[in-house]
C-alpha positions as CSV (number, residue, x, y, z in Angstrom):
1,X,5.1,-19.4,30.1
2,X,5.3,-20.5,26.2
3,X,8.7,-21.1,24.9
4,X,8.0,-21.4,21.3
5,X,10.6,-22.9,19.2
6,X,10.5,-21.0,15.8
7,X,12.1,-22.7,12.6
8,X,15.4,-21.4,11.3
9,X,15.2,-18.2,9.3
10,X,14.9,-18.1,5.3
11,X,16.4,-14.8,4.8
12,X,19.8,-16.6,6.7
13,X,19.1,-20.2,4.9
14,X,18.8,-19.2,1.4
15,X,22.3,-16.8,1.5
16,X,23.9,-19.8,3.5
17,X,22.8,-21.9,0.6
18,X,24.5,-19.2,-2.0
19,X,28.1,-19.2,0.1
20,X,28.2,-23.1,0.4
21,X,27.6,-23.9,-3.0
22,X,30.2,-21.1,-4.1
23,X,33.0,-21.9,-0.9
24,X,36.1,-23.9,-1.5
25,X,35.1,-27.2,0.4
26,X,32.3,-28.3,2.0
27,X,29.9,-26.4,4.1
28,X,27.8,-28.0,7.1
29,X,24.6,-25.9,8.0
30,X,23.2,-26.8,11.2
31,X,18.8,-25.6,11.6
32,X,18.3,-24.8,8.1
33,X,14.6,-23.9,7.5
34,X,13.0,-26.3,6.1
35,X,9.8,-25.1,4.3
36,X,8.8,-25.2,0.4
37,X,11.2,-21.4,-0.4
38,X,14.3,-23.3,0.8
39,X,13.4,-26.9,-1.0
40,X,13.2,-25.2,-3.9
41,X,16.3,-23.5,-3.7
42,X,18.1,-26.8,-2.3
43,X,16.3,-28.3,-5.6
44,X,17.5,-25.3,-8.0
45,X,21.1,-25.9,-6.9
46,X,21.2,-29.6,-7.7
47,X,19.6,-29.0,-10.5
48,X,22.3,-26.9,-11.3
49,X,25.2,-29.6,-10.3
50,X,25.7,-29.0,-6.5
51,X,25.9,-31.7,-4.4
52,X,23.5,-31.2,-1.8
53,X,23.3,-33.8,1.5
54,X,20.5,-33.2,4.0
55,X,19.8,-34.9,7.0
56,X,16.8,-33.9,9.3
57,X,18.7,-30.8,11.4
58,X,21.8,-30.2,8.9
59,X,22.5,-29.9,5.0
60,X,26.1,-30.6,3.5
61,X,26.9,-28.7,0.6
62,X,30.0,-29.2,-1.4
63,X,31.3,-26.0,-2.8
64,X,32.3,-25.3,-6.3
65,X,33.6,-22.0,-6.6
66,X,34.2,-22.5,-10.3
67,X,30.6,-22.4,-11.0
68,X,27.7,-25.1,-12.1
69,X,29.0,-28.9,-12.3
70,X,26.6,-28.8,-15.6
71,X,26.9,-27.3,-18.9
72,X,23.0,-26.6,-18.9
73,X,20.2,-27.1,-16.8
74,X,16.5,-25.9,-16.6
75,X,15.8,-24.5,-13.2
76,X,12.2,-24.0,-11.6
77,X,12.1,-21.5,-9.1
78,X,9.1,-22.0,-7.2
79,X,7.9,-19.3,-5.4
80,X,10.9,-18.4,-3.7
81,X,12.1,-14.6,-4.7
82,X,15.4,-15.5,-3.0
83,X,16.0,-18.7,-5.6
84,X,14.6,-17.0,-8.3
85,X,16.9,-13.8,-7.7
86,X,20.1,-15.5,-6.1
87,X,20.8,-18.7,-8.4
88,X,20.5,-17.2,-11.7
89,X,23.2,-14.9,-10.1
90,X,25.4,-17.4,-9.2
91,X,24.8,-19.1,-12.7
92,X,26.3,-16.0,-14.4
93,X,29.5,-16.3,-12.4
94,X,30.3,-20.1,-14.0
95,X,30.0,-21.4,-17.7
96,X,27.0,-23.0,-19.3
97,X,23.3,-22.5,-20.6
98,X,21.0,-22.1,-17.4
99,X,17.3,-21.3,-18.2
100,X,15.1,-20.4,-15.0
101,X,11.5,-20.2,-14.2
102,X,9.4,-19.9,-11.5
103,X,5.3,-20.1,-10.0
104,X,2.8,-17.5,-11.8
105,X,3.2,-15.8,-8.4
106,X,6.7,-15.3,-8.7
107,X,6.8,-14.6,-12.5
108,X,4.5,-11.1,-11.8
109,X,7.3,-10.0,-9.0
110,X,9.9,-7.6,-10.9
111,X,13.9,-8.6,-11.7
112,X,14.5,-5.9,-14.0
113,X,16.9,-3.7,-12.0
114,X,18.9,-7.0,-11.2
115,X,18.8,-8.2,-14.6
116,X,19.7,-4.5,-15.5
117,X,23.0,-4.6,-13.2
118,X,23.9,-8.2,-14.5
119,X,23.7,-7.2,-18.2
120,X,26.1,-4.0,-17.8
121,X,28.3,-6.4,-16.2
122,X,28.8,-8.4,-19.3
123,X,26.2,-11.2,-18.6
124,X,24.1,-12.6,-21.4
125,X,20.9,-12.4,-20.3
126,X,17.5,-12.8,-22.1
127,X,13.8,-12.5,-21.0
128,X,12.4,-15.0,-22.4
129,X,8.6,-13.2,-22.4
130,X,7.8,-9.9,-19.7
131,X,11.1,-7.5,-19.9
132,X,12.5,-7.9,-16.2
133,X,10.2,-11.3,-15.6
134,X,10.9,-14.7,-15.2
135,X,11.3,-16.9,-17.3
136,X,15.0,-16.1,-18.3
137,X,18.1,-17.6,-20.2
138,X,21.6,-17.1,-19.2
139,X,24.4,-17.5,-21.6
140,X,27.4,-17.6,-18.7
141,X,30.7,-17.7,-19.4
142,X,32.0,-15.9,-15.9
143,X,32.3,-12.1,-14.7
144,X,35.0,-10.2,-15.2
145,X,33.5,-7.4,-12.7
146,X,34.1,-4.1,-12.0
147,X,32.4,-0.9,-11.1
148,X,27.7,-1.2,-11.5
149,X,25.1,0.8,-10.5
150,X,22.0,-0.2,-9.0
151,X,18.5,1.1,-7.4
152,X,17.3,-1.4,-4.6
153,X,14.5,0.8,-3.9
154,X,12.2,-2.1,-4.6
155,X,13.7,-5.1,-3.1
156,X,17.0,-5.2,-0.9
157,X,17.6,-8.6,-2.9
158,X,19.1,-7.1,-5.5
159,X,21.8,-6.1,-3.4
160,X,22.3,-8.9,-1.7
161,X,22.6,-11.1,-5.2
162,X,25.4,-8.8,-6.2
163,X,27.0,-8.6,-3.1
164,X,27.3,-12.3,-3.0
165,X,28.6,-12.6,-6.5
166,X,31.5,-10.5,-6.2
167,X,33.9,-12.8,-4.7
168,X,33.3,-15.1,-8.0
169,X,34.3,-12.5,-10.7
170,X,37.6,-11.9,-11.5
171,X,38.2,-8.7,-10.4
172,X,35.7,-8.1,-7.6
173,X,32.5,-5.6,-7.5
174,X,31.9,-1.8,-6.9
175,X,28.9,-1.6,-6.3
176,X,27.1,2.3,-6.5
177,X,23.6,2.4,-4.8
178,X,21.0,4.8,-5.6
179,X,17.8,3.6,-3.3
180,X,17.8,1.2,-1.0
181,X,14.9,-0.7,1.0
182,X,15.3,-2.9,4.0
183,X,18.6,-2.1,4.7
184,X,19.0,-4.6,7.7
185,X,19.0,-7.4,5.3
186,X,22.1,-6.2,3.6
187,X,23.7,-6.6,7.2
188,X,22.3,-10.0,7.2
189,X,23.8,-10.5,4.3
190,X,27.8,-8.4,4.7
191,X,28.2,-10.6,8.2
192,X,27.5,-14.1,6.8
193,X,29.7,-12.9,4.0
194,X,32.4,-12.4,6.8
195,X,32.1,-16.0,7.6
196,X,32.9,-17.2,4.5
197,X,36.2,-15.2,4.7
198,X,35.0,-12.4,2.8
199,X,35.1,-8.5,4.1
200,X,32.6,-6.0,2.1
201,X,33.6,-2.5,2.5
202,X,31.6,0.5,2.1
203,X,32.4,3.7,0.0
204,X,29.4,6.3,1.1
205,X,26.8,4.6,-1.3
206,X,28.8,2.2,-2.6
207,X,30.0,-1.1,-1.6
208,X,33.7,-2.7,-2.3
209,X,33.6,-6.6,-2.6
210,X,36.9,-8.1,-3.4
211,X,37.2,-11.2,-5.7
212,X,39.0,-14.4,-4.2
213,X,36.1,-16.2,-3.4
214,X,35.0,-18.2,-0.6
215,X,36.1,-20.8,2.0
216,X,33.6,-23.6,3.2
217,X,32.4,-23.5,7.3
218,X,30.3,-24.9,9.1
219,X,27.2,-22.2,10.0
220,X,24.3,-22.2,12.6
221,X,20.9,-20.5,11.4
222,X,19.1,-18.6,13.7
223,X,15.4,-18.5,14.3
224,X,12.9,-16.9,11.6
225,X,12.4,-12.8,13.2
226,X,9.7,-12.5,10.6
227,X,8.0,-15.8,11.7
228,X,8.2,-14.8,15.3
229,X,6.1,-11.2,14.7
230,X,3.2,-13.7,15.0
231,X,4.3,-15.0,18.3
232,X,5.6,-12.2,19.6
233,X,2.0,-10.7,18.4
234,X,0.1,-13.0,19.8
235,X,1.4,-11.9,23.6
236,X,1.1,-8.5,23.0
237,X,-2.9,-8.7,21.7
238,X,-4.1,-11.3,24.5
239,X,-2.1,-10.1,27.6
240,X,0.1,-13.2,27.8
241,X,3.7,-13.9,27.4
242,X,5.8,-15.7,24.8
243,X,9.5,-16.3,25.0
244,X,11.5,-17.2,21.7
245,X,15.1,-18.7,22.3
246,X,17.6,-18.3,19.8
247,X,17.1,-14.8,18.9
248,X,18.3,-12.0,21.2
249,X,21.0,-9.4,21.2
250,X,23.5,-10.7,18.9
251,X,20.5,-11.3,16.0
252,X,21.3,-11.2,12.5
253,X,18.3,-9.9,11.3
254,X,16.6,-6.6,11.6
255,X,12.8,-7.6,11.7
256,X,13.4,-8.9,15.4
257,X,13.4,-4.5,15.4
258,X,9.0,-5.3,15.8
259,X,9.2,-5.9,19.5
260,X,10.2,-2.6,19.7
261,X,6.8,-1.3,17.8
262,X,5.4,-3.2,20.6
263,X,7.0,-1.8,23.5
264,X,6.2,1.3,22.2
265,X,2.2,0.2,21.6
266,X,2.9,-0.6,25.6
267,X,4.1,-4.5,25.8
268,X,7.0,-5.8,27.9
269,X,9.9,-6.9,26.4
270,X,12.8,-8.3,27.4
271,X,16.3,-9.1,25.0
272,X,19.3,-11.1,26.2
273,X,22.0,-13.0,24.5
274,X,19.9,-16.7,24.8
275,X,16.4,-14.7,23.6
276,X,13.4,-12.6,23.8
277,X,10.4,-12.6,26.1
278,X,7.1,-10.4,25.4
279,X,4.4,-10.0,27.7
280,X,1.1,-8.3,26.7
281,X,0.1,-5.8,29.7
282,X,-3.4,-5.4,28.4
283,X,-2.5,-2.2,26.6
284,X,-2.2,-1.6,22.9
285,X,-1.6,2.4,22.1
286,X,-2.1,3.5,18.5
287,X,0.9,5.1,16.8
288,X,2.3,5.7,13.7
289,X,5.3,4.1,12.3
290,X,8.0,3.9,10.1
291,X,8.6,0.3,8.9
292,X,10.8,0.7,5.7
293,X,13.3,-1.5,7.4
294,X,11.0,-4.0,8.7
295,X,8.3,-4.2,6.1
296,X,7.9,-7.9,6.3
297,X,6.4,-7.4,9.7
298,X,3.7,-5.0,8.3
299,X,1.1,-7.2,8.1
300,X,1.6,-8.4,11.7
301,X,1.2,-4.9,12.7
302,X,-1.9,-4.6,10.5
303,X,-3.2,-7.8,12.1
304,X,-3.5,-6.5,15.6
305,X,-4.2,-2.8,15.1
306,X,-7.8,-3.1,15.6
307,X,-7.2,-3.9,18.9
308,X,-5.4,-1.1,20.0
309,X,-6.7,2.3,21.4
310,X,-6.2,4.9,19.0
311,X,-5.1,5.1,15.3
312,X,-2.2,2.7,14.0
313,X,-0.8,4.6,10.7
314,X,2.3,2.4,8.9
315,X,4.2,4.6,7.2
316,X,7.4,3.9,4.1
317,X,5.7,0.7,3.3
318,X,5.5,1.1,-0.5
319,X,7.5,-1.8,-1.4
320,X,4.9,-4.5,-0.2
321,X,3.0,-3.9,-2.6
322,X,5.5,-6.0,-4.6
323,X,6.0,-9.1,-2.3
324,X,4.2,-12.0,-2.9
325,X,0.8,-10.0,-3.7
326,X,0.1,-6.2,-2.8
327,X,0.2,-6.6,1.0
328,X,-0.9,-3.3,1.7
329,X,-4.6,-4.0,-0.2
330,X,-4.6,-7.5,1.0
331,X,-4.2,-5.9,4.5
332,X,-6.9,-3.3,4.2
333,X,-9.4,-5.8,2.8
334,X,-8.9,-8.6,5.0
335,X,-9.5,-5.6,7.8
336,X,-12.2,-4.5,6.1
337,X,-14.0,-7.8,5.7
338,X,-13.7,-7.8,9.5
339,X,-15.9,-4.3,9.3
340,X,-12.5,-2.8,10.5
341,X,-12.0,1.4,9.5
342,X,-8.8,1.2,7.5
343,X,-7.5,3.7,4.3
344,X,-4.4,3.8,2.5
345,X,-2.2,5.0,-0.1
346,X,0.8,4.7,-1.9
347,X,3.0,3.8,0.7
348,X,0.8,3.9,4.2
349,X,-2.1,2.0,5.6
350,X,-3.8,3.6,8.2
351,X,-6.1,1.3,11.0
352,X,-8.8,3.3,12.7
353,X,-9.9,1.0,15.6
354,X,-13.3,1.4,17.1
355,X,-15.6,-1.3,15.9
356,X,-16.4,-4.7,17.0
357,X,-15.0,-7.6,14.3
358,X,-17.0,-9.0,12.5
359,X,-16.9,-12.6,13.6
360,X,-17.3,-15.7,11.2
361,X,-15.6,-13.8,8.5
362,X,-13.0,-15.6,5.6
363,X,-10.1,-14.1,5.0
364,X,-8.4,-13.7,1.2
365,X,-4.9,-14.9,1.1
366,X,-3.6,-14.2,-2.3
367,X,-1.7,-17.2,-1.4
368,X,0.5,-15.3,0.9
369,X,1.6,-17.1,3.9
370,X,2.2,-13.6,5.7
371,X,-1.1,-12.3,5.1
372,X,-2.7,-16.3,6.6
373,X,-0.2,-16.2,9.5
374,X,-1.1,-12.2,10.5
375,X,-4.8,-12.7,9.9
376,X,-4.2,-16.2,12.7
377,X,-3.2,-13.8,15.4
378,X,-5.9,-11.4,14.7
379,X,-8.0,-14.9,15.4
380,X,-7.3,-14.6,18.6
381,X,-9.5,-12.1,19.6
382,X,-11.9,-12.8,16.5
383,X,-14.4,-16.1,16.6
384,X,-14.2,-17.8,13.4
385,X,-11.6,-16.4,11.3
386,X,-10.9,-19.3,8.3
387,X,-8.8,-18.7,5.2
388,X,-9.3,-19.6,1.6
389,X,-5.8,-20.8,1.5
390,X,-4.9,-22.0,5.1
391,X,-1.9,-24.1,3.3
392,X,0.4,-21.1,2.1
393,X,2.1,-21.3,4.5
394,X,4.1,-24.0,3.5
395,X,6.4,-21.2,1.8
396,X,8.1,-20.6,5.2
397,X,6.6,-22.4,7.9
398,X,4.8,-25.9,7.2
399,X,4.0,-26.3,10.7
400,X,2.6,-23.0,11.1
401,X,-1.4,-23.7,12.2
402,X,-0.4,-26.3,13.9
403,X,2.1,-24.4,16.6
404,X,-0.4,-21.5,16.8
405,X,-2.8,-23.9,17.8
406,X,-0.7,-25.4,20.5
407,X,0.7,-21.4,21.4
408,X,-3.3,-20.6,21.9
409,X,-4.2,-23.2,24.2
410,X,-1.4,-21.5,26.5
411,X,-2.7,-17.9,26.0
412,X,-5.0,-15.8,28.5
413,X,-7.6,-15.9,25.0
């Protein structure tokens, strides 16, 4: 039976990054991801002053809760929407001249209702060319706080950057919330705060965060649950059985919710404390699904729904069309290209199975790695899918083609 040992999750690495370099003392994170997203935010922070120590399975961060060690730095983002979201956040919160950047892939992906929230705060902050793009300038000279409103109806990140800023202004944050996507990672984000030492309350919409700052631990991360979709996946679609340790019942994040889509599409699936086990039974029933909270798994879902025996219709999905490309069109056209019925619109995509793949075909990536590792498992059941970008997915997983590979020499394919 595959035991597949799935790299630490970026969601979890990129906040632990945040609440070390802002903790009193120093912080020891044991299985940080290590892909291009988290060097670059590792990068961006030492850039910015941090001391940063990395050995192969643990990073050292010394704190600084009083802000940047420099008075200025230039900071290049990468593609990383958590580093190009979170450390010009914590930026604001000490004093100096910080200007940040980041890929043409990240620079089209919107700010504004971050940048928005930061500026009613007090913050200096200039676009330097697209209103509520990157690049931007930060004129910081601390937070006093106080009571913001903000709609995180396109990106739960939003939150999550002023959630973790709020134990660095002086007075603490109220934060009022109009819309909200992806709620789960907000949970990611409100328990790892409580290991710090900080407790986030919740008012209705609007959440408490009291200043004081943070104190340095030492923190585990837990496996990637978006990375594992495509494990997990790859069971259900070929009948056999994959078991992912590290990431059970007392998960952290909400996208380990897509083994239930699969139970219900008629896999077997087992959760305990050490992990999770799914077993393909040979069935895959259509359905239709809400997946607001778990939209990172969409394409995954996408990926395999030509295999299963009636209609698969995604529903609440709206806000992948602002990840690292449109991931709703790059879905339908990839299933397309594979001669696959498929429509969609605003917020849906719905995958009419029926047809035989087309075999042979190459798949757009936009240079996604989600849309590269989704298409993979759909390779499992379709000769001669290829990729026009197979090495995206260094953004999360470097070793991604190389573990599939190993994962499909142990499958019933």
């Amino acid at each position: 039976m595959p035991v597949v040992d799935i790299p630490g999750s970026k969601s979890i690495t990129a906040r632990a990054l945040f609440l070390a370099a802002a903790a009193d003392g120093v912080t020891t994170l044991r299985r940080p991801l290590r892909s291009d997203d988290t060097e670059g935010f590792a990068e961006g922070l030492t850039r910015l002053g941090y001391r940063v120590g990395r050995t192969p399975d643990a990073w050292q961060i010394d704190g600084r809760p009083q802000g940047p060690a420099v008075a200025e730095a230039d900071v290049y983002c990468r593609d990383g929407a958590t580093t190009a979201r979170f450390l010009p956040t914590l930026a604001a919160a000490g004093h100096g001249s910080f200007r940040f950047d980041a890929s043409p892939q990240m620079r089209r992906r919107p700010l504004l209702p971050l940048t928005r929230a930061l500026r009613d705060l007090g913050v200096d902050l200039r676009h330097e060319e697209a209103e509520g793009h990157h690049p931007l300038r930060i004129e910081a000279s601390g937070v006093e706080g106080g009571e913001v409103v903000l709609d995180a109806g396109q990106s739960s990140q939003y939150l999550t950057a002023l959630l973790l800023l709020g134990p660095l202004t002086r007075k603490g944050l109220r934060i009022r919330v109009t819309d909200l996507v992806s709620a789960p990672y907000v949970e990611i984000t409100i328990a790892m705060m409580r290991e710090f030492g900080v407790e986030v309350r919740k008012e209705g919409a609007t959440y408490v965060v009291p200043p004081g700052g943070y104190r340095a631990t030492t923190y585990g991360i837990e496996p990637d649950a978006s990375t594992a979709s495509y494990f997990f996946a790859a069971a259900a679609v070929t009948g056999g059985e994959v078991t992912v340790p590290g990431l059970g019942t007392g998960a952290l994040q909400g996208d380990l919710g897509f083994v239930d889509v699969l139970r219900r599409m008629g896999a077997e699936v087992e959760t305990s404390a050490r992990g999770t086990r799914v077993r393909g039974t040979g069935e895959l029933r259509g359905l239709t699904v809400t997946m607001r909270d778990i939209s990172d798994t969409m394409p995954t879902l996408a990926a395999i729904a030509p295999f299963a025996s009636g209609p698969v219709r995604i529903e609440d999905v709206g806000n992948t069309r602002v990840k690292e490309c449109d991931r709703l069109e790059a879905c339908a056209e990839g299933l397309r290209r594979l001669g696959v019925d498929v429509a969609t619109g605003p917020d849906w995509i719905e995958i009419r199975p029926g047809t035989t793949p087309v075999t042979g075909t190459e798949i757009k990536s936009y240079g996604d790695h989600r849309i590269v590792m989704s298409f993979a498992v759909t390779g499992l059941r379709v000769p001669g899918i290829s990729f026009d970008d197979p090495g995206c997915v260094r953004k999360t997983f470097p070793g991604f083609h190389e573990a599939f590979g190993v994962l499909r020499g142990q499958l019933p394919v």
